[in-house]
N, C-alpha and C positions, 0 to 999 in steps of 0.2 A: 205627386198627386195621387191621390186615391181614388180608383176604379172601383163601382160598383156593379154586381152581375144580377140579372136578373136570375137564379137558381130555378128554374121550373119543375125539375126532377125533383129537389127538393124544397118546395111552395116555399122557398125565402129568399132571402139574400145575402150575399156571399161577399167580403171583400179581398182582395190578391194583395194589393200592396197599398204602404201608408200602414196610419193603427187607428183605428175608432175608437171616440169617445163616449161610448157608450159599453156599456157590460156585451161581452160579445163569447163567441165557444169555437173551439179548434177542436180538430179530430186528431189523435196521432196513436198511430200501426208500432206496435210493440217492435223496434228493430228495423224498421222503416226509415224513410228522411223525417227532416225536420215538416212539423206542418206549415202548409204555406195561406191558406183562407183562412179567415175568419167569418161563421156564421150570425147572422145577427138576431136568430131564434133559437132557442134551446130545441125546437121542435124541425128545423132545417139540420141542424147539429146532427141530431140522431138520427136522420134517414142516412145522411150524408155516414153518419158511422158504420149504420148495417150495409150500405150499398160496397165501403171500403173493407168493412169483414166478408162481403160474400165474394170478393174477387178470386180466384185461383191462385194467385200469388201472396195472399194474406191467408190464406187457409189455416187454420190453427195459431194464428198469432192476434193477441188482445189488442181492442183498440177501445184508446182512453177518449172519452169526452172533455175535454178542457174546461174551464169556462174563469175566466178572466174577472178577478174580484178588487181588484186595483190597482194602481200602477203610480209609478213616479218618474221625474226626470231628473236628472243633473243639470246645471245649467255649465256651459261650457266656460272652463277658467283660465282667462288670457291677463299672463304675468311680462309687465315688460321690466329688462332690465338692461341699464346701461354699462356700455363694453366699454374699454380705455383705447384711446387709440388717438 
C-alpha cells in the first residue's frame, strides 16, 4: 500500500513506498543510497534537493533531480510442465 506524506517543508507531497501513476521526481546525492520518495511536484523536488545539497554530509556532492517519464511492467510468466512419475 502506498503511503502518502504531507511534505510541509517542502509545500507538496511525497510518497515512500508503492509507485505512482502519475509523472512524479526523485532526488538522488551523487554516491549516496538509492532514492527512496517520490515527489509529486517538480517544485517539492527541488527544495527537497537544495535541503539534501546543504547537509554536511553532502557537501560538495551533485544531486540529481529525477523525474520519471514513463514506465512499464512485465507481467509475470507462469509455465506449467508435466513430470513423469
Amino acid at each position: 500500500m502506498t503511503e502518502v506524506y504531507a511534505d510541509s517543508a517542502n509545500q507538496g507531497s511525497c510518497k515512500r513506498d508503492g509507485y505512482p501513476d502519475q509523472t512524479f521526481w526523485m532526488c538522488y546525492v551523487q554516491g549516496a543510497h538509492t532514492p527512496t520518495y517520490f515527489y509529486l511536484t517538480e517544485a517539492a523536488a527541488r527544495k527537497e534537493a537544495e535541503r539534501l545539497a546543504s547537509l554536511p554530509d553532502n557537501q560538495g556532492r551533485r544531486v540529481f533531480l529525477l523525474k520519471a517519464v514513463a514506465m512499464c511492467v512485465a507481467p509475470p510468466i507462469i509455465e506449467w510442465k508435466e513430470v513423469k512419475g
